[in-house]
C-alpha positions as CSV (number, residue, x, y, z in Angstrom):
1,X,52.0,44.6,84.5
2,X,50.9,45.8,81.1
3,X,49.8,48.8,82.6
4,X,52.7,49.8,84.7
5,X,53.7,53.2,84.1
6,X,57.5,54.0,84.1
7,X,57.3,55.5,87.5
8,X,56.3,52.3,89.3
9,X,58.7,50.2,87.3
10,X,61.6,52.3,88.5
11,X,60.2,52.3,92.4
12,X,59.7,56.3,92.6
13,X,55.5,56.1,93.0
14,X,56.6,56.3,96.4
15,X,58.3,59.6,96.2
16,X,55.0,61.2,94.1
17,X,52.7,59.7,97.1
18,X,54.9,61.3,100.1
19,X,54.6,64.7,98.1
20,X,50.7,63.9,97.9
21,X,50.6,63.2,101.7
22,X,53.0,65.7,103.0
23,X,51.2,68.4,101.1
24,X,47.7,67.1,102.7
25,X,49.1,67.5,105.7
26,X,50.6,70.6,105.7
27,X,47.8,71.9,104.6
28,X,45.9,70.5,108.0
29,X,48.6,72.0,110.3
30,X,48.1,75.5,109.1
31,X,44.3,75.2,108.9
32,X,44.7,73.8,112.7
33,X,46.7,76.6,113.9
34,X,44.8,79.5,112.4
35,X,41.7,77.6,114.0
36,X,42.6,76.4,117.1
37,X,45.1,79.0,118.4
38,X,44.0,82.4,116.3
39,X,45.2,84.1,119.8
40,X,48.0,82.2,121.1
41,X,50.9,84.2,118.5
42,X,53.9,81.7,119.5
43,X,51.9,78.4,118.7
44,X,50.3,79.9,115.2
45,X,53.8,80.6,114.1
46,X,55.1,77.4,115.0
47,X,52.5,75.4,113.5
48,X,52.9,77.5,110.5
49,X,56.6,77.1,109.9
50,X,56.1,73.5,110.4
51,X,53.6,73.1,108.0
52,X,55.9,75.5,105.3
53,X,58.7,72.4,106.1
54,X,56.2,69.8,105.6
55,X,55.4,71.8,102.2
56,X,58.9,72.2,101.4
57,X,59.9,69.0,102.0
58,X,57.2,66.8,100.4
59,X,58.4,69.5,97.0
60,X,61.8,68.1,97.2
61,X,60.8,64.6,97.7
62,X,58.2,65.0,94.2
63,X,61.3,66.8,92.3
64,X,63.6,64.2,93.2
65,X,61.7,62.1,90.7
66,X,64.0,61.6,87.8
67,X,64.9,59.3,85.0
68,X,67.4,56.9,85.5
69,X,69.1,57.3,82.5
70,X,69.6,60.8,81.4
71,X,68.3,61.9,84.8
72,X,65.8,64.6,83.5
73,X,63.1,65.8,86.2
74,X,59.8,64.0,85.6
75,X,57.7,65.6,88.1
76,X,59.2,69.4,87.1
77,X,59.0,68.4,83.1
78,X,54.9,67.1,83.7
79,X,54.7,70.7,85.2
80,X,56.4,72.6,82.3
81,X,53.6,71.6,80.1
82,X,50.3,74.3,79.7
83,X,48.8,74.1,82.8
84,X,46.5,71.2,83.5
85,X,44.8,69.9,86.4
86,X,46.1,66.4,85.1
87,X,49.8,66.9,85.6
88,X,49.9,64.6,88.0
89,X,47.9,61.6,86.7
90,X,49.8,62.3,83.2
91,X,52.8,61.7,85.6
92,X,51.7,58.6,87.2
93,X,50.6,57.4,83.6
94,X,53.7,57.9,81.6
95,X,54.9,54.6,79.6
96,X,58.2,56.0,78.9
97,X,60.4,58.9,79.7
98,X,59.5,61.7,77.2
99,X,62.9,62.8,77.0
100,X,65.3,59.5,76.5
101,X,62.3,57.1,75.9
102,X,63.3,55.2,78.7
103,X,62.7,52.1,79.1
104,X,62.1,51.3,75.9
105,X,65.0,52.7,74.5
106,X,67.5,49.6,75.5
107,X,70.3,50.6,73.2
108,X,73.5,52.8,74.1
């Protein structure tokens, strides 16, 4: 437990892994209707929109990730940093919240 970043000790790792999988997967549908139906107009559209709501949805699911105590938005605050392709394992990896220092913090 030493290791436990802030994320898991509040039970929202759950929330960063459904944006992980719904993004994957909407991804998949789209590459599966331009693929398999480049003709058929009604089932391409379809398939897209669903995969934009998969995408959507998994997006509001990752920025519902917040701090308990002054309810700042993790996942849009490991974003607002200069652009990285570690945003999300500094996110997975935090100890603390960087704007309250949460848990750690135990007073007020």
């Amino acid at each position: 437990m030493t290791n436990e970043s802030v994320i898991r000790s509040t039970s929202q790792a759950w929330k960063f892994y459904a944006f992980n999988i719904l993004s994957l997967m909407s991804v998949f549908v789209i590459v599966v209707a331009a693929v398999y139906f480049p003709t058929s107009k009604w089932q391409t559209t379809f398939l897209s929109i669903f995969g934009g709501l998969l995408a959507c949805i998994g997006f509001f699911i990752a920025l519902s990730i917040q701090c308990p105590k002054c309810q700042s938005r993790w996942w849009k605050l490991s974003l607002n940093k200069p652009v990285s392709s570690r945003a999300h394992a500094k996110l997975m990896s935090m100890k603390a919240c960087p704007c309250c220092d949460f848990p750690q913090n135990k007073s007020a």
